[in-house]
C-alpha positions as CSV (number, residue, x, y, z in Angstrom):
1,X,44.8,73.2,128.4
2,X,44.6,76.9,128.9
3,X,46.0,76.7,132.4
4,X,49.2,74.8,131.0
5,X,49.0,77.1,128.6
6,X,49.2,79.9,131.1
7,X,52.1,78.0,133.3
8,X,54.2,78.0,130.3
9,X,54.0,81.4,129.2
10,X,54.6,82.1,132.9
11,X,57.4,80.3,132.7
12,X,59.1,81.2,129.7
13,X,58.8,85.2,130.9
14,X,60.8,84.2,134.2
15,X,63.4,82.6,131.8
16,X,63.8,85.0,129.9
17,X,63.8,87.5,133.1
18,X,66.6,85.6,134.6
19,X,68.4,85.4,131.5
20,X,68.5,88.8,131.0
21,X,69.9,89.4,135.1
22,X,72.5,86.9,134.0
23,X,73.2,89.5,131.2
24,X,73.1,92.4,133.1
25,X,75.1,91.5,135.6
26,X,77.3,89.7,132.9
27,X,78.1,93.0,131.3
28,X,78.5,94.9,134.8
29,X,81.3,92.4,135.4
30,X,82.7,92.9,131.9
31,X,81.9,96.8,132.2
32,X,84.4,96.6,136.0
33,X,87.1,94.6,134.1
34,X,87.7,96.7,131.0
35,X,87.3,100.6,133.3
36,X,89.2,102.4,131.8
37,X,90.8,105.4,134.1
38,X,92.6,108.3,133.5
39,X,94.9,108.4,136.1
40,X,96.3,106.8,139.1
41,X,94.9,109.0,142.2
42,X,92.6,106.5,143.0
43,X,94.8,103.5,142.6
44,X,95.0,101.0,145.5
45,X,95.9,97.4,146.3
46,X,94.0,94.8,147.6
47,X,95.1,94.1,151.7
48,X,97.0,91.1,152.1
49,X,95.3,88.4,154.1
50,X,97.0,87.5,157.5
51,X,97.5,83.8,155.9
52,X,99.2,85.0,153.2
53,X,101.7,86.6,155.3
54,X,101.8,83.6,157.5
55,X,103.0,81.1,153.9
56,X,105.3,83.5,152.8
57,X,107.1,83.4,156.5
58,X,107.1,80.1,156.9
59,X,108.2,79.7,153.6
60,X,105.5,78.0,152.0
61,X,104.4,78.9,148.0
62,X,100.9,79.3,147.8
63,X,98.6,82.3,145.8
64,X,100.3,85.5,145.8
65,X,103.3,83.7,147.1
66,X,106.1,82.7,145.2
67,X,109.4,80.9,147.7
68,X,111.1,78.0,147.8
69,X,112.1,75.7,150.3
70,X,115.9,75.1,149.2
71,X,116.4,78.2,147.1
72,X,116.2,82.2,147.9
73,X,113.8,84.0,145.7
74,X,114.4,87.7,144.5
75,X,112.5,89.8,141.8
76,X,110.4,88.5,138.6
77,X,108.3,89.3,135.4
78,X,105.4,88.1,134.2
79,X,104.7,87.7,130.6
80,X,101.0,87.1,129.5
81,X,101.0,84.2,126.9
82,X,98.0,82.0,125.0
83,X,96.0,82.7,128.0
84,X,98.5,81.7,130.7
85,X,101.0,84.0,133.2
86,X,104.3,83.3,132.7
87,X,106.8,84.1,135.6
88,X,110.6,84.4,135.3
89,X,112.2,85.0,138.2
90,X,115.6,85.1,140.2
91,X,116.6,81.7,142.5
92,X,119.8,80.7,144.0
93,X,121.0,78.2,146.5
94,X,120.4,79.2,150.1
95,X,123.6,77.9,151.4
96,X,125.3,81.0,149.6
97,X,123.6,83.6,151.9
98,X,121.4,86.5,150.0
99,X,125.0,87.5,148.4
100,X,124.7,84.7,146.1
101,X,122.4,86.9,144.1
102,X,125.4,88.2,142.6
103,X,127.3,85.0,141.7
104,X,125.6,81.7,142.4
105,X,121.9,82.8,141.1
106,X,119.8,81.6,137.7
107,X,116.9,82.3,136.1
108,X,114.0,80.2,136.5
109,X,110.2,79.8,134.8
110,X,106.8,78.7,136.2
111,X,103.7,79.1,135.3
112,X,99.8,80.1,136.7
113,X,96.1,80.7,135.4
114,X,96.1,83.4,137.6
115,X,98.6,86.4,137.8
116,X,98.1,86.2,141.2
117,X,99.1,82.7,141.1
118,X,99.9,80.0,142.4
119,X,103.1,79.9,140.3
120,X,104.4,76.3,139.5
121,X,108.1,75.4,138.5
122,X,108.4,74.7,134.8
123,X,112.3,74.9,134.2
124,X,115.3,76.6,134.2
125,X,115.7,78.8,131.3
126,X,119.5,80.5,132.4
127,X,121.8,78.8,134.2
128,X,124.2,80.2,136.8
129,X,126.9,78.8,135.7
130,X,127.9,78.4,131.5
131,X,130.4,77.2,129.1
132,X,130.3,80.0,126.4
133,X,129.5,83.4,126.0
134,X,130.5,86.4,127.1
135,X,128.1,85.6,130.5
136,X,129.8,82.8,131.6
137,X,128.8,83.5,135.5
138,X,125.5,84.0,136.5
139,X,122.2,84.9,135.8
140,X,120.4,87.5,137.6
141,X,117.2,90.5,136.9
142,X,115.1,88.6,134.5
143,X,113.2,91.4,132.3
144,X,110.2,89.5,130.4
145,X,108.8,91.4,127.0
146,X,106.9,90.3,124.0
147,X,107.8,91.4,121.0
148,X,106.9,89.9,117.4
149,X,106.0,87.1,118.4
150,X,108.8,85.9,120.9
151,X,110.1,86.4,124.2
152,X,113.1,88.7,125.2
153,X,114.7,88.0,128.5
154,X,116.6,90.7,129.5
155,X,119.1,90.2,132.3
156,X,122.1,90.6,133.9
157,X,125.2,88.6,134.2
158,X,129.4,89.0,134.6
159,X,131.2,89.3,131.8
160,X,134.4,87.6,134.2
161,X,136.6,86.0,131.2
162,X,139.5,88.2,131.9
163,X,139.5,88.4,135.4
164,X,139.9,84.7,135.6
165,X,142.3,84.6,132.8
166,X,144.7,87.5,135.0
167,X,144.0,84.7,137.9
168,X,144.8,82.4,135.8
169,X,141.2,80.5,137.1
170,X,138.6,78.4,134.6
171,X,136.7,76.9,137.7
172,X,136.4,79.2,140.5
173,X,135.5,78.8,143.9
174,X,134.0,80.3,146.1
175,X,136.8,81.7,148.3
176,X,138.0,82.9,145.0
177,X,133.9,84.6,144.5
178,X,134.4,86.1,147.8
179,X,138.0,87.4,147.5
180,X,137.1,89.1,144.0
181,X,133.4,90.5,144.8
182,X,134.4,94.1,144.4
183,X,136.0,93.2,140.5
184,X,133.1,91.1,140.0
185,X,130.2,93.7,140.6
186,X,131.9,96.2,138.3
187,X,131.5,93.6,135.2
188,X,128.6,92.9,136.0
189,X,126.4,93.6,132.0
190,X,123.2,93.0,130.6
191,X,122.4,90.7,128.2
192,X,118.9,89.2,126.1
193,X,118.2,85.8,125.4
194,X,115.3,85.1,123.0
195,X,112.8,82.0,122.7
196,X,109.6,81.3,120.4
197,X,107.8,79.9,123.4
198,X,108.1,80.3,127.3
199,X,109.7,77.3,128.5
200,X,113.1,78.1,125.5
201,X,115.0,76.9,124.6
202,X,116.7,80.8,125.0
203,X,119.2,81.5,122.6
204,X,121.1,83.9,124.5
205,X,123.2,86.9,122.5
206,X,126.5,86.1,121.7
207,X,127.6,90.1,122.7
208,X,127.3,91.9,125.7
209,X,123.9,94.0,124.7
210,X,124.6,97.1,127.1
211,X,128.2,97.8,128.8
212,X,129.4,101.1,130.5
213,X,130.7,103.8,127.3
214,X,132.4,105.7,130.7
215,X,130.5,108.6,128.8
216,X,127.0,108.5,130.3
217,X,127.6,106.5,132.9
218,X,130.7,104.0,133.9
219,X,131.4,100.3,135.8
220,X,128.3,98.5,135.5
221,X,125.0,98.1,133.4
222,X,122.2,96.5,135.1
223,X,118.4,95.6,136.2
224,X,117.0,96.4,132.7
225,X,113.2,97.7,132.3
226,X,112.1,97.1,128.8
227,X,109.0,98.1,126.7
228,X,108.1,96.8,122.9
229,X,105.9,100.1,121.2
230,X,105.8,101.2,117.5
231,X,108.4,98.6,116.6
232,X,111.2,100.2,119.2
233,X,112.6,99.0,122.5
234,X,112.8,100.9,125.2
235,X,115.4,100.2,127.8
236,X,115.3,102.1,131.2
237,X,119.1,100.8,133.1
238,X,121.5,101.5,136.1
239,X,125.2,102.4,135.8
240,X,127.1,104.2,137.8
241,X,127.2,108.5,138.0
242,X,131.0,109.5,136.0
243,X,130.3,112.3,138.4
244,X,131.1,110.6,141.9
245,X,134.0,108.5,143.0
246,X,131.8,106.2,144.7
247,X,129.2,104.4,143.3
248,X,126.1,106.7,143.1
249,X,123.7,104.7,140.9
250,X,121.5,106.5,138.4
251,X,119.0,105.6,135.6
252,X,119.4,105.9,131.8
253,X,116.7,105.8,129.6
254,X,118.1,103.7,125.9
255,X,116.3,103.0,122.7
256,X,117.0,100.4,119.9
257,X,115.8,99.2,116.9
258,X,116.9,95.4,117.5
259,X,116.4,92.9,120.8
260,X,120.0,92.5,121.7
261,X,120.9,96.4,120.3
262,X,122.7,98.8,119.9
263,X,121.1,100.6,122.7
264,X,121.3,104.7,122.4
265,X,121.1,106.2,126.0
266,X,120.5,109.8,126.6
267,X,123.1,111.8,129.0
268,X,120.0,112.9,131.3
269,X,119.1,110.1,134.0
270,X,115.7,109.7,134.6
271,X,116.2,111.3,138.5
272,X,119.3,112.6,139.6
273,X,118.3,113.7,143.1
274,X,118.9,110.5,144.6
275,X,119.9,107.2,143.7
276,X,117.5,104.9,141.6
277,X,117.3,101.3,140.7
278,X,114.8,98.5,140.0
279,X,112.8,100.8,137.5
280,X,109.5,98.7,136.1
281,X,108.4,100.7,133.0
282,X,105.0,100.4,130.9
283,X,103.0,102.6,128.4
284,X,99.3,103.5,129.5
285,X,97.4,103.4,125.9
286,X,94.4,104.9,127.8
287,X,96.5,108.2,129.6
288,X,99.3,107.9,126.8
289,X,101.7,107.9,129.0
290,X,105.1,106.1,129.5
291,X,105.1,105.0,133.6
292,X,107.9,104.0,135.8
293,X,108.2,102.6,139.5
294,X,111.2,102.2,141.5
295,X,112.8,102.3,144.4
296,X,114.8,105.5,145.5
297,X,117.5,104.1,148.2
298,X,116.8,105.4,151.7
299,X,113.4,106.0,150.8
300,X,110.5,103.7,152.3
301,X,108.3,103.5,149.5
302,X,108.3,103.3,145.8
303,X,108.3,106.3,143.6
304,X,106.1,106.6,140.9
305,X,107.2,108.6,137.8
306,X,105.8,109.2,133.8
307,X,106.9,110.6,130.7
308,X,105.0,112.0,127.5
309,X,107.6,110.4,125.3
310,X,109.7,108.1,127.3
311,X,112.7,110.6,127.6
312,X,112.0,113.1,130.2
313,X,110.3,111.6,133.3
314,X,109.0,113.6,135.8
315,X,107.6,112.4,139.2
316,X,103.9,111.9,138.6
317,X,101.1,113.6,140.5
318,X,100.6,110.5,142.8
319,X,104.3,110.5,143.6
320,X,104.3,107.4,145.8
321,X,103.0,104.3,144.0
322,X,103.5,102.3,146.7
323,X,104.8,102.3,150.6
324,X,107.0,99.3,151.2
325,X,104.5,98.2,154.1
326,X,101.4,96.3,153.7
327,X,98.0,96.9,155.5
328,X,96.1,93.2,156.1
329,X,92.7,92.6,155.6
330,X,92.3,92.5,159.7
331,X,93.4,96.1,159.6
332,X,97.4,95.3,161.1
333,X,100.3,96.2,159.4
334,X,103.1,94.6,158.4
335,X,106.7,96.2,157.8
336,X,108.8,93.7,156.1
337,X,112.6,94.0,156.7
338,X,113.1,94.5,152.5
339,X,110.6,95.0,150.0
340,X,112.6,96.0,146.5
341,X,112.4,94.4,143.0
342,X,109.0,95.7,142.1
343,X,107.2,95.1,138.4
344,X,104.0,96.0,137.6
345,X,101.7,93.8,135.0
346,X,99.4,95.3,133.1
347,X,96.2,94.7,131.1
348,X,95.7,95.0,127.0
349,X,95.2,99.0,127.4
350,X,98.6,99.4,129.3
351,X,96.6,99.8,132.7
352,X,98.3,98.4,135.9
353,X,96.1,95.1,137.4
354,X,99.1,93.6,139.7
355,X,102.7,94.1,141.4
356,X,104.7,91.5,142.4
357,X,107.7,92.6,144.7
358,X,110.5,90.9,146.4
359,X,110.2,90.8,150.0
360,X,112.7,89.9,152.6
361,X,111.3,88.6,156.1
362,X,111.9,86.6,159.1
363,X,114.7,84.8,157.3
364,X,112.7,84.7,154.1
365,X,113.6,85.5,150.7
366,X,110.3,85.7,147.9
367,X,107.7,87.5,145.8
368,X,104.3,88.5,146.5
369,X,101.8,89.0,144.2
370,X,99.4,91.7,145.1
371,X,96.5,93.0,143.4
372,X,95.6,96.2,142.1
373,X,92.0,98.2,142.3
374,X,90.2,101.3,141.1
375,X,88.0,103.2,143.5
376,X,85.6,105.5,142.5
């Protein structure tokens, strides 16, 4: 009796032993997910594997790979949502060649359990082509934010109704896409359509939302970056410089009270040295910062840049966020031909855990998913 006495007491000290391991190690988990840092020095992304590389060039979707066999894939953003990643994202026929981004493209949702995914097909929530609205053509640069409660989809899309009425045109083709590309990028707007859930239905605005004022900046108004803080929306865009003859794009930095506007932009762009585009914004509740990534043409990385109050950006301390190159987990390197369209998820504080970029290689248009780590 006293040795099964002994056994159990024996035993019930190694329980509780091995529960508390469970613990420890439980909260050092917890402890490595919630680190909070204080800046972005020691950023870093997790290499690609060399079969991750090998699905996205052969075109196959699997995790950290978003393509599709029958459609080129360009750019997304990724909404967190009752637990689940949502992904909204740019597709269009590949029998219109990658310049069918600009007239043949729509917007379309999948979902993952993972932000890393794999991403699967849900719906389409903009079509390419529509009956009403100032957007009747196209759908491009989906922008994901939540705001009380709902989804706003930014995007972009050509406001073309009276270019086809001088043509005298109501179904055009695409000679007649082709022959009228030049008058077609210049109407090229941006637009928000808003849901309660993430598969829509989107009720899309009925006005253009932002549209050159040939003040601040003239011909178009595109790739929108949007923030929800303190009851405000923040808009980082890209117009065209009034200053040059040819287009020189730059980056305005807008506020409004409302989803769909009116949009106040300030005269100063976010970086005049050289031309911007594809901006990715946050706010950093840890650092208190705004942050923005982008890619500065001719350049072969993305820039990294932040802001105190979301007006004046400087380029931050780290400067490059990320080189448009990845180094594999078996120490090679691969140089994709494009790698633009970047947006950076973040956790609950505001802190960066993923970037999903658009990548163009051997013939392949899609975004890859790439995780992002701390070191000490």
């Amino acid at each position: 009796m006293k040795n099964n006495i002994i056994m159990i007491q024996k035993t019930m000290v190694l329980a509780m032993s091995f529960l508390a391991l469970v613990s420890c190690k439980s909260s050092l988990n917890n402890k490595n997910l919630v680190q909070e840092v204080k800046d972005y020095k020691n950023l870093s992304f997790i290499p690609l594997s060399p079969e991750t590389v090998a699905s996205f060039q052969n075109n196959i979707k699997s995790k950290q790979v978003l393509v599709e066999p029958d459609n080129f894939v360009w750019g997304l953003s990724v909404v967190k949502w009752e637990g689940k990643y949502h992904a909204y994202y740019s597709r269009w026929k590949k029998t219109y060649e990658h310049k069918g981004w600009m007239t043949h493209c729509e917007i379309a949702h999948a979902v993952s359990d993972n932000p890393a995914g794999p991403f699967e097909f849900v719906n389409v929530v903009l079509d390419a082509a529509k009956t009403s609205g100032w957007d009747v053509n196209n759908s491009h640069n989906p922008y994901a934010v939540v705001a009380d409660g709902k989804i706003c989809l930014y995007y972009i899309a050509n406001d073309i109704k009276a270019l086809l009425e001088k043509e005298k045109s109501s179904d055009p083709t695409d000679n007649w896409f082709d022959e009228n590309r030049s008058e077609i990028r210049d109407s090229q707007r941006i637009g928000v359509a808003v849901a309660n859930s993430p598969a829509g239905p989107f009720v899309r605005s009925e006005n253009v939302v932002v549209a050159p004022d040939d003040v601040k900046f003239k011909k178009i108004a595109v790739n929108p970056a949007v923030i929800y803080k303190d009851k405000k929306y923040v808009m980082i865009m890209k117009g065209d410089d009034l200053k040059h003859e040819e287009p020189f794009r730059i980056q305005l930095v807008g506020t409004s009270m409302k989803p769909n506007g009116p949009f106040e932009f300030k005269k100063k762009p976010v970086y005049a040295e050289a031309q911007t585009e594809d901006a990715s914004m946050w706010f950093d509740q840890v650092i208190n910062k705004y942050y923005m990534v982008c890619h500065v043409m001719g350049k072969s990385e993305l820039a990294l840049f932040n802001s105190k109050d979301g007006f004046d950006w400087q380029q931050d301390e780290r400067n490059i966020f990320m080189k448009k190159e990845f180094i594999l987990s078996d120490g090679t390197l691969w140089k994709p031909k494009r790698v633009e369209r970047p947006f950076v998820l973040t956790n609950e504080k505001g802190q960066p855990i993923m970037i999903y970029v658009a990548v163009y290689d051997n013939n392949v248009n899609g975004n890859i998913a790439i995780p992002i780590e701390y070191k000490n």
